[in-house]
C-alpha positions as CSV (number, residue, x, y, z in Angstrom):
1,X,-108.4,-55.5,-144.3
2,X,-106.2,-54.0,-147.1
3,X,-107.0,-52.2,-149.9
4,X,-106.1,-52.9,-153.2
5,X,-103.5,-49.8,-153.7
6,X,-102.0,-51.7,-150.4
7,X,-101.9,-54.6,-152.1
8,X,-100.4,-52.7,-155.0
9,X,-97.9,-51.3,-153.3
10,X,-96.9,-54.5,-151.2
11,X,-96.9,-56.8,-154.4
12,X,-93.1,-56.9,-155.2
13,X,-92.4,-57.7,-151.6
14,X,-95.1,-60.3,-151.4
15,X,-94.0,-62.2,-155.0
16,X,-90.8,-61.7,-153.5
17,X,-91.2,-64.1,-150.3
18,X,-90.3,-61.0,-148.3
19,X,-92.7,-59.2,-146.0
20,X,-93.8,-60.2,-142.3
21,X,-96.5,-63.4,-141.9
22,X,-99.2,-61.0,-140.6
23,X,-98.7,-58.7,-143.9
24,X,-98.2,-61.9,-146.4
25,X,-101.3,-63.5,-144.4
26,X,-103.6,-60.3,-145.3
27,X,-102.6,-59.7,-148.7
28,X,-103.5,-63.3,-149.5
29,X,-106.7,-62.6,-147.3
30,X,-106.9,-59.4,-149.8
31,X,-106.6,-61.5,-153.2
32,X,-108.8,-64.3,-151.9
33,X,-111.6,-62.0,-151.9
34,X,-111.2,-59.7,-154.9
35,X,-111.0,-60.5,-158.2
36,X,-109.4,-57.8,-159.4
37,X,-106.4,-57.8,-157.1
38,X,-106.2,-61.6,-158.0
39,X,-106.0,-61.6,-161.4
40,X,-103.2,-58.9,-160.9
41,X,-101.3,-60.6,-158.6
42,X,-101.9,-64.1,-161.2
43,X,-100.8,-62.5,-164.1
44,X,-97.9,-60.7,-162.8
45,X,-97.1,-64.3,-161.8
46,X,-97.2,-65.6,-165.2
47,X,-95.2,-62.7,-166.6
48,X,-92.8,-63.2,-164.3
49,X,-92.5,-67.4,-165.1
50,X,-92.3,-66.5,-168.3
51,X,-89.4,-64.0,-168.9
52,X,-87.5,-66.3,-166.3
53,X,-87.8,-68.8,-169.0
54,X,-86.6,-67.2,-172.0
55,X,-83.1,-67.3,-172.8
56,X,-80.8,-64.0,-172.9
57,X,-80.7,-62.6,-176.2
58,X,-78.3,-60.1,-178.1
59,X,-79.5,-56.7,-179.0
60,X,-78.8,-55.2,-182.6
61,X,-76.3,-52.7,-182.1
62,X,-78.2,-49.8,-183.5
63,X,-81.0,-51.1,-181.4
64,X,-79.3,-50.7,-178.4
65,X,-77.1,-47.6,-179.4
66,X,-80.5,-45.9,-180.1
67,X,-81.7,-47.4,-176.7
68,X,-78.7,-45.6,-175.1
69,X,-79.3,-42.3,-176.7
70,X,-83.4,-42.0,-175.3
71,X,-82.3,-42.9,-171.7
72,X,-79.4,-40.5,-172.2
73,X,-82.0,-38.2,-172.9
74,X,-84.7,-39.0,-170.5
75,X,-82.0,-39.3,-167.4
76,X,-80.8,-35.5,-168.4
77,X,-84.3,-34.0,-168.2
78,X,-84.0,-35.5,-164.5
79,X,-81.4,-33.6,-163.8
């Protein structure tokens, strides 16, 4: 049986559609049986229904240029 970090680590796949049977076939084993890894996978569900449904939406320009600047930032402290 899997453990939860498994089923962690497998969960984009598996909300995906991708993944072998055998491996979609034990993480559903997986959430079947514990709660916690159910309501994981449920409300990741939900999240995921629900910012398919909103409509695209324009970003204040000093929003975004701000925005722009802290990734600027972040990526150069990667490098």
């Amino acid at each position: 049986m899997l453990t939860c970090q498994e089923v962690l680590d497998n969960l984009s796949c598996y909300l995906d559609g991708e993944g072998s049977e055998e491996l979609r076939r034990e993480l559903e084993r997986h959430i079947a049986r514990c709660a916690q890894c159910f309501v994981i996978v449920d409300t990741t569900k939900q999240s995921l229904r629900i910012i398919a449904d909103c409509e695209p939406f324009e970003v204040p320009l000093a929003t975004s240029a701000r925005l722009y600047e802290r990734l600027a930032h972040f990526f150069a402290g990667l490098l």
